[in-house]
N, C-alpha and C positions, 0 to 999 in steps of 0.2 A: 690894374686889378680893381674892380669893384668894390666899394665899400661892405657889401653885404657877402660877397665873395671871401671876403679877408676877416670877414665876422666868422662866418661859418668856420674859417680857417684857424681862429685864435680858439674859438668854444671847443672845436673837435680836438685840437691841439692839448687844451688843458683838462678836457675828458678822459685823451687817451693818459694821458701823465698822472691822472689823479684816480680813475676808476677803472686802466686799462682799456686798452683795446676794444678785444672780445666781448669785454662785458657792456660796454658803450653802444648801445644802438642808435640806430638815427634819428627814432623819436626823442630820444632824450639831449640828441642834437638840437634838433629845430626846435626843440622848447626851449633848450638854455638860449640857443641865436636868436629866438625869438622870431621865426620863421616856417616856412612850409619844407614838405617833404619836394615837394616840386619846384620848388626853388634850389634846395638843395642837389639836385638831379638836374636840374639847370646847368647848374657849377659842374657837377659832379658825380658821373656818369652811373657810378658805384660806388660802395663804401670803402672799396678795394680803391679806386682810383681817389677819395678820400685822404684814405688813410697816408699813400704815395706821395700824394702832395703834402700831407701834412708833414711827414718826413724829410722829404726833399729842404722845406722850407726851414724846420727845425736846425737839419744840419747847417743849411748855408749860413742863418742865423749865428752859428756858434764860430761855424767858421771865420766868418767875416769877423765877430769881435775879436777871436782869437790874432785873427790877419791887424785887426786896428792896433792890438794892445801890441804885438812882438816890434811892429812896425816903430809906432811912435812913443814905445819906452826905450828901444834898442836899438844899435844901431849895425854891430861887428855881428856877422854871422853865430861868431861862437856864442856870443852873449844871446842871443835868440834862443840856441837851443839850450843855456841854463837857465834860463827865465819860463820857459815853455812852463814847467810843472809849478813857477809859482802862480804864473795867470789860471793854468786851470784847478787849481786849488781857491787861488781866489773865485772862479765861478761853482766852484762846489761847494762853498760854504756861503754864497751867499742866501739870501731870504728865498731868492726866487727859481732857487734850483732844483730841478724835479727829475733829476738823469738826463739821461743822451736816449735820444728813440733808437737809433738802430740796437742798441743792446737791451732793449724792452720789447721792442716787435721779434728782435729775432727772435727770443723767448716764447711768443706767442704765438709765432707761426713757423715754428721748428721745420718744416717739412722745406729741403733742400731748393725743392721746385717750383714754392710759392712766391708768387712775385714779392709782394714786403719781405719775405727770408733775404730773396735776392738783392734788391736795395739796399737791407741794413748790413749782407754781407760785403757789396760794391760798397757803401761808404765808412765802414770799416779799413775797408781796403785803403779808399783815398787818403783816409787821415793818417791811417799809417805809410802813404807814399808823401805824405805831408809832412812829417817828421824826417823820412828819408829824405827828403830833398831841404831841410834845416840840416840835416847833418851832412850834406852832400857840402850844401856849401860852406860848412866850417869844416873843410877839408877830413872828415872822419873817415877811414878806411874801409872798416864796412859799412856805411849809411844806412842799410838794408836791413844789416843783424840789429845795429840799435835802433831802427824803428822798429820791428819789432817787440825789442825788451819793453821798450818805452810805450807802447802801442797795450800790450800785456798789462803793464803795471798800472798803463791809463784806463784802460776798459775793469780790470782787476778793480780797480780804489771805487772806479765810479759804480762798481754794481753794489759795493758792499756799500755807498755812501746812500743810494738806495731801498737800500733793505733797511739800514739803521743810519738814519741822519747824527752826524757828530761823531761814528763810530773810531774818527782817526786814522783811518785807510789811506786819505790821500797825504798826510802829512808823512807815514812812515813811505807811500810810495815815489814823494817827490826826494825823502832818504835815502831810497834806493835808487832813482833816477841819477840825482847829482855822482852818486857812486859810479855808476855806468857813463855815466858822460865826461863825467872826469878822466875816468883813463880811458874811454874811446879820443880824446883830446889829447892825451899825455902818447898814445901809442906813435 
């Protein structure tokens, strides 16, 4: 990728996170990137195809650290999935956390048929098949119903950590998680 490609990529990135979406137009893109509108359209065909990328990238981001941290703190299955809610509590308090996109765009572009609706609802999806498959491999029963709960309580903390930085959402939802993973363990 292009150095100015991955520019445009990090401005629009911390655009949408800090003045939404919607309200973020392109001009105010290529002026923070410090670039042209026809550079921009170069990359990136639309603001729609934009925005998609800028998603796409965000999640894998979160993913991947998520994947480094469960990895190389943890070793036993089970132990991954009670660890799960302290790593992402640790990325929600830190300095540099500004939500999860897929649960800010959906917000944005409510409408079922919008293609961003559809990505943040597809990577909704995976994370919570990402969980199910942590709990698949610590032998859980239903893997399916606790990613779910777990999925809920994580999309749940992080909109409210959103709205009000420090509000304590995630700390009572990783209270509730260790609850549910416990006796999904114990069953």
């Amino acid at each position: 990728m292009s150095l100015l490609k991955s520019k445009i990529l990090v401005v629009a990135s911390d655009l949408f996170q800090t003045r939404g979406i919607n309200s973020t137009g392109v001009d105010t893109i290529v002026a923070v990137a410090g670039t042209t509108k026809m550079t921009l359209y170069k990359y990136f065909r639309t603001k729609e195809e934009l925005i998609l990328e800028v998603l796409k990238q965000g999640h894998q981001d979160f993913q991947s650290w998520l994947n480094d941290q469960l990895n190389s703190n943890t070793k036993k299955p089970s132990e991954k999935l009670q660890k799960l809610f302290d790593f992402i509590e640790e990325w929600v308090t830190s300095p540099n956390f500004r939500g999860m996109g897929f649960i800010k765009a959906s917000a944005e572009f409510p409408n079922e048929e919008n293609p961003v609706h559809q990505l943040s609802s597809e990577q909704s999806r995976q994370f919570r098949q990402y969980i199910s498959g942590l709990a698949s491999e610590a032998n859980i029963q239903d893997a399916d119903g606790l990613a779910l709960q777990l999925s809920l309580l994580f999309e749940g903390a992080v909109q409210a950590e959103q709205m009000k930085r420090g509000s304590g959402a995630m700390k009572y939802a990783k209270k509730a998680a260790k609850i549910l993973i416990d006796g999904a363990l114990a069953s």
